[in-house]
C-alpha positions in Angstrom: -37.9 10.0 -88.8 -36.0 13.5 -89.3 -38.5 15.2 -87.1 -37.6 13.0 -83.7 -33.9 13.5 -84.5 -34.8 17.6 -85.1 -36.0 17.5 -81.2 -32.9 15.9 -80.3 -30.9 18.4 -82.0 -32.7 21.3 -80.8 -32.2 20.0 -77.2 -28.4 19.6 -78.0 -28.4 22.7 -79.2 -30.0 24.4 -76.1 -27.7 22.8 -73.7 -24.6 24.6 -75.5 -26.3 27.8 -76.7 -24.7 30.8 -74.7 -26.7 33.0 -72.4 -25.5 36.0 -70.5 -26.7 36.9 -67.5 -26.2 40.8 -66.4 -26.9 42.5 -63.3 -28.4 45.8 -64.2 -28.8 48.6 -61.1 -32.4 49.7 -61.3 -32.1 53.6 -61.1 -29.9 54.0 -64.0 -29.8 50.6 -65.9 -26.3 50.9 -66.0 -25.1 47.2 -66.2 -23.3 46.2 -63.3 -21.8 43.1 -64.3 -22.2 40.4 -66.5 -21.0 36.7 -67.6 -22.0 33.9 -69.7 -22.7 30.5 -69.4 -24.7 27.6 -70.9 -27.2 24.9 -69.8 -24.3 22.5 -69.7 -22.0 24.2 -67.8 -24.2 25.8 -65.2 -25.6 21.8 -64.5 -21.7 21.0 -64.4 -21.3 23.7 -62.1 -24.0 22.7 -60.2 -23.0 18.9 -59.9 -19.0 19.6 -59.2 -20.3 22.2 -56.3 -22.6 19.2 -55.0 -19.6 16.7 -55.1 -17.2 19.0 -53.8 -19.3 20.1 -50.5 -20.5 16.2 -49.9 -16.5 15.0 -50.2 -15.4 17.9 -47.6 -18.2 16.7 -45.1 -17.5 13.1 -45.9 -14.3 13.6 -45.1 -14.7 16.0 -41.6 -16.9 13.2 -40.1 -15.1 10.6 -41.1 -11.7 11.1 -40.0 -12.0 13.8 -37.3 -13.5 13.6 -33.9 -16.9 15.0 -35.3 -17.7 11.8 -36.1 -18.6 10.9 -32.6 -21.1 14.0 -32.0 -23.2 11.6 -34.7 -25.7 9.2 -32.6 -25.0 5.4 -33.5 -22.1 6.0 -35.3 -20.3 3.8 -33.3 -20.4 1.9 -29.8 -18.7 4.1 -27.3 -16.5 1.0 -26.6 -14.8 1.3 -30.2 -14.5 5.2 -29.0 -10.5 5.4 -28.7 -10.4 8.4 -26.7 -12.7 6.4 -24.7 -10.7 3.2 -24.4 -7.5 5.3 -23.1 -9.5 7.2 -20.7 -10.5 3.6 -19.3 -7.4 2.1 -19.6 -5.8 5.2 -17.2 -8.6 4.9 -14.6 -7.8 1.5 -14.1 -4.1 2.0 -14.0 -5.2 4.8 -10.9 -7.5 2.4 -9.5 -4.6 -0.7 -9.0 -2.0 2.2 -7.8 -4.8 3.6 -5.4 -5.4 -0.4 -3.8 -2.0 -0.8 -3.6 -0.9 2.1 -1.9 -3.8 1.3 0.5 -2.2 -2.5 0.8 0.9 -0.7 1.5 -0.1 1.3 3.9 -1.8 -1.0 6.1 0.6 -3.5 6.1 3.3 -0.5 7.5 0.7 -0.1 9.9 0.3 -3.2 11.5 3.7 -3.7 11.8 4.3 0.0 13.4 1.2 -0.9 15.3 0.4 -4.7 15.9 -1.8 -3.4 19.0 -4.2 -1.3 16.7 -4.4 1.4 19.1 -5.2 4.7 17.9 -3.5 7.6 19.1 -5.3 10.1 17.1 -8.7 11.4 16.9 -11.1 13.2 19.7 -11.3 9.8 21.7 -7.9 9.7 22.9 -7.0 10.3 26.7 -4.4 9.5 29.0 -6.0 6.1 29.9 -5.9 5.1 25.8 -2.2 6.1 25.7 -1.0 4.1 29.1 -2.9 1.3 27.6 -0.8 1.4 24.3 2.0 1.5 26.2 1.7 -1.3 28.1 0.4 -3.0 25.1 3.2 -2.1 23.5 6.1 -2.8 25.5 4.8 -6.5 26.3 5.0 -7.0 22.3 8.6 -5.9 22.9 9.4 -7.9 25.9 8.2 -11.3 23.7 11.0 -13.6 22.9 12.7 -14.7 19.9 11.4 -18.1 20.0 7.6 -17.1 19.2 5.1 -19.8 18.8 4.7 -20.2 14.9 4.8 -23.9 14.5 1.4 -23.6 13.0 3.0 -22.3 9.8 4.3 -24.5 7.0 7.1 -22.3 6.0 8.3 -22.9 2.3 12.4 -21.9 1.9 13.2 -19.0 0.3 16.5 -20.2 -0.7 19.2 -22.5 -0.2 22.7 -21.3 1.0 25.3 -20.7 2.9 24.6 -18.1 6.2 27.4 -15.4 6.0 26.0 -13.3 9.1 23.2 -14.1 11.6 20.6 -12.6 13.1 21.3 -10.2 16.2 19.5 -7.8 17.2 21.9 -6.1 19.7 23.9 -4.7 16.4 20.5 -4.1 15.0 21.0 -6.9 12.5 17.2 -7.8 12.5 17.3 -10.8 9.9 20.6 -13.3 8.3 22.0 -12.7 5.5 22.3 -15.6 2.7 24.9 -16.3 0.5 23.7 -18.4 -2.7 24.7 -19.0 -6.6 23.9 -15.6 -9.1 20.8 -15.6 -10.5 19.2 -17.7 -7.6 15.5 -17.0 -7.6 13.9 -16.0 -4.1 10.4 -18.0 -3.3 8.0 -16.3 -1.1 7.4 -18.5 2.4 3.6 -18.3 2.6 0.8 -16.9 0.7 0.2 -12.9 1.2 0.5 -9.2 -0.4 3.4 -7.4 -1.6 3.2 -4.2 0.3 6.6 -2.9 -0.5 8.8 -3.6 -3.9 11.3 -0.8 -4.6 14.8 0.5 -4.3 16.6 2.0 -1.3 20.1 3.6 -1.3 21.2 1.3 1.4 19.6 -2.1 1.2 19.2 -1.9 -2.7 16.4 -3.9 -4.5 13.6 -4.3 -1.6 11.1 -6.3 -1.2 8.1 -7.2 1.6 5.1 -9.7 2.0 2.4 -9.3 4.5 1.3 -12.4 5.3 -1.5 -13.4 7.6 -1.5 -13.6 11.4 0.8 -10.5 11.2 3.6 -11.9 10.0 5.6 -10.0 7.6 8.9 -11.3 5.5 11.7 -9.1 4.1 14.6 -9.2 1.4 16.8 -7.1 0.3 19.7 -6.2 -2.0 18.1 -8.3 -4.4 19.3 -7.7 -8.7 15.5 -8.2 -9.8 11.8 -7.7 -8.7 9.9 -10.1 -9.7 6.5 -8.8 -8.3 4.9 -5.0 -7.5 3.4 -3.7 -5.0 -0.2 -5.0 -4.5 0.3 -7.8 -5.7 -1.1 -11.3 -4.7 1.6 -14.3 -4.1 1.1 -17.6 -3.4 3.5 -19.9 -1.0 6.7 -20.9 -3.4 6.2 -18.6 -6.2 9.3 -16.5 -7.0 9.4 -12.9 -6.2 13.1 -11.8 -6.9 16.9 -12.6 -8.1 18.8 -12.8 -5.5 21.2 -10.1 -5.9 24.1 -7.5 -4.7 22.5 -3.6 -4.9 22.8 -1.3 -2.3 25.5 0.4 0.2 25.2 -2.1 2.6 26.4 -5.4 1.0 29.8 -6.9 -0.6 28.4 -9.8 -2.4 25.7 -11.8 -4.5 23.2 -12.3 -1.1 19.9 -11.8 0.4 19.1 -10.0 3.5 16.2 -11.9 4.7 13.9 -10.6 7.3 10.9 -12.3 9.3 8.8 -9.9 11.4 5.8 -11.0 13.7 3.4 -8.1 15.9 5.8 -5.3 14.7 9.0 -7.8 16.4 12.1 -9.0 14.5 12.1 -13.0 15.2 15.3 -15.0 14.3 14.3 -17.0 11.1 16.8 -19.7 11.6 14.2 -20.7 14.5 12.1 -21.8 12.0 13.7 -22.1 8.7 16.6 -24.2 7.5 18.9 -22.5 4.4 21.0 -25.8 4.1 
């Protein structure tokens, strides 16, 4: 039984027994340098400069980029940079559709006709047409034909100032209760929601057939540009911004083909 427990001691013994190790240059034997260590410590050595180099890379591909250079580390939809970039494209995308909403909608009501006046194709004869075009749209009365369309009130009040369009006063203006919320008259696209010095809080629909509605100096915009709204849904608080108002009302506007039309033709505020 003593031998077995000899071995053991021997081994023991090796692992703690001190060694020096010298560095000895070869021309003169003159000992560079030298240290000493044991079994033991060189395998602790060994281990903690293991641990040490496998924490450090742990640690740079887990909570650093790096960690997405490794393939199947993660979906690319978990990828946060990812998800951002997305996130911006698509904000870019809705602002690019409606700006182009926007835009078109100013256009047909610049242009009802469609004419273009740009581009290699146009001549005299294109022009003369436009302008005949055009000045029949303008020569239409107030009383246009729009009994077709199932108009839904944007608001009930009291009418502090009519529509005429010799002072340029292209729409009536409605007084009503603070806080009164505005209700679009058909189904269409907002194509213009912002503020303007003079009328204040703005917004417009484009609705079909050409027909675009207006109101202004409203306190709250309910809906942005682009946007999709149905018949009755609100759109803004009626309001008092602006230079060109002196109380809690909405400017309404009603435009068909690019022309002012009175709205009271076909709307009742009462």
């Amino acid at each position: 039984m003593a031998e077995p427990q000899d071995k053991r001691g021997n081994k023991q013994k090796k692992l703690t027994e001190v060694y020096r190790f010298v560095v000895i240059e070869d021309d003169t034997l003159r000992e560079v340098r030298s240290s000493k260590f044991t079994i033991f410590g060189l395998i602790t050595w060994i281990v903690a400069s293991i641990l040490l180099v496998s924490g450090i890379t742990f640690s740079l591909f887990a909570f650093t980029p790096l960690r997405y250079t490794i393939p199947g580390y993660a979906e690319i939809n978990n990828n946060k940079i990812y998800v951002e970039l997305n996130h911006k494209i698509e904000i870019l995308e809705k602002s690019l559709d409606a700006q182009k909403i926007y835009t078109e909608g100013f256009k047909k009501l610049l242009n009802p006709s469609g004419i273009s006046v740009d581009g290699p194709t146009f001549n005299v004869d294109n022009f003369n047409n436009f302008s005949t075009k055009w000045q029949k749209n303008n020569t239409i009365s107030n009383t246009l034909s729009l009994e077709h369309f199932y108009f839904c009130i944007p608001l009930k009040g009291e009418i502090s100032s009519g529509f005429d369009s010799e002072s340029n006063h292209y729409g009536v203006d409605i007084v009503a209760p603070e806080k009164t919320p505005i209700l679009n008259i058909l189904d269409g696209v907002i194509i213009n929601s912002d503020w303007s010095d003079k009328t204040g809080n703005t917004i417009s629909v484009q609705h079909k057939g050409n027909l675009v509605s207006i109101f202004k100096h409203n306190s709250v915009l309910l809906k942005k540009t682009g946007d999709f709204v149905k018949k009755g849904e609100a759109i803004a608080i009626i309001g008092n911004t602006g230079e060109l108002t002196s109380g809690p009302h909405v400017h309404f506007e009603l435009w068909n083909n690019g022309k002012a039309i009175n709205p009271t033709d076909y709307l009742s505020f009462n």
